[in-house]
C-alpha positions in Angstrom: -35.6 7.7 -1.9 -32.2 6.7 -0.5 -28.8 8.4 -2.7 -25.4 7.0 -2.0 -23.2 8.9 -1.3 -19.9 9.6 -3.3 -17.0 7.5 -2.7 -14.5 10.4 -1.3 -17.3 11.2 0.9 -17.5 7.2 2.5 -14.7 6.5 5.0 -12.3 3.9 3.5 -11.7 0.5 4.5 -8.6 -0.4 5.6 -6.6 -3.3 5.0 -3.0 -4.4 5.9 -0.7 -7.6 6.1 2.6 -8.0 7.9 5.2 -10.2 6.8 8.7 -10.8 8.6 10.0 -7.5 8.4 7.4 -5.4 7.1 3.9 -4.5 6.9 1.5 -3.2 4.0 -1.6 -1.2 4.4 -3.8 0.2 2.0 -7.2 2.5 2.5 -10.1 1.8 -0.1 -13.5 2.1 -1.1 -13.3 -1.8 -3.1 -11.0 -1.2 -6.1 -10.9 2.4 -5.4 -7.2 2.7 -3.9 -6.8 6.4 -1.7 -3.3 5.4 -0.3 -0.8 2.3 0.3 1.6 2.7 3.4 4.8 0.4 3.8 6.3 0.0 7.3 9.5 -1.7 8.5 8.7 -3.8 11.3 11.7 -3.5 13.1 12.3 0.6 13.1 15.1 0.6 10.3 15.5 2.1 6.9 15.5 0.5 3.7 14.3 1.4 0.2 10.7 1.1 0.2 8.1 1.1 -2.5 4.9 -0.6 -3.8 2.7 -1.8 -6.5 -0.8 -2.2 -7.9 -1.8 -2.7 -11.2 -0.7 -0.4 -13.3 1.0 1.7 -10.2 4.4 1.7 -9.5 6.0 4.2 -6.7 9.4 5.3 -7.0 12.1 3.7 -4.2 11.9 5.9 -0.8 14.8 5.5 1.6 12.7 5.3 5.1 11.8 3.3 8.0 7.7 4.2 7.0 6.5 6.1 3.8 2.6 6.6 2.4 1.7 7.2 -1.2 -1.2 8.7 -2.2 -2.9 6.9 -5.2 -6.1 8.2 -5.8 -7.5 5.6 -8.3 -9.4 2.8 -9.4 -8.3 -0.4 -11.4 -9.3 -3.8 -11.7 -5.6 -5.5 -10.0 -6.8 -7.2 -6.8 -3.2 -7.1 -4.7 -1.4 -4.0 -3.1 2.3 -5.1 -2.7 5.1 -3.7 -0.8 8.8 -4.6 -1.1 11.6 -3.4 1.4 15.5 -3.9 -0.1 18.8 -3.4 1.8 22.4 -3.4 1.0 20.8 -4.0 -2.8 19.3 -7.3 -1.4 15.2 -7.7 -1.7 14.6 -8.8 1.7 10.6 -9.0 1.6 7.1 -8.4 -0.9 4.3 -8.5 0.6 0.9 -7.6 -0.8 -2.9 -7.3 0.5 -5.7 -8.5 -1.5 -8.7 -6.0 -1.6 
């Protein structure tokens, strides 16, 4: 008799996207989001911060940031949106 074993204890599946000036990564185990990472592609800071579902980050003023999320919802895109000089430059999201 074969048991599964628990999510936290199956390594995560990573998927990302890259737009024009930054990328969006997310680990998960299907709809079970661990983390979402945002990256400027070109090495410069911005206000950073993403979205899924029913989670919103707060704005983090970096070149790269990670949030841990630690949940599971139905929403099938992880988004990512970099703004400078009080402009929103890019959104890009990932479908799991």
């Amino acid at each position: 008799m074969a048991v599964a074993a628990p999510a936290s204890a199956r390594p995560a599946e990573v998927d990302g996207r890259c737009g024009t000036y930054i990328c969006v990564y997310t680990a998960h185990h299907n709809r079970f989001v661990q983390d979402i990472t945002v990256e400027t592609r070109d090495g410069l800071s911005g206000q950073l911060r993403s979205y899924w579902g029913e989670f919103r980050s707060g704005r983090v003023n970096a070149s790269r940031y990670r949030w841990a999320v630690g949940r599971e919802q139905s929403a099938p895109l992880v988004c990512g949106a970099l703004v400078r000089s009080g402009r929103q430059i890019e959104e890009v999201c990932v479908t799991i």
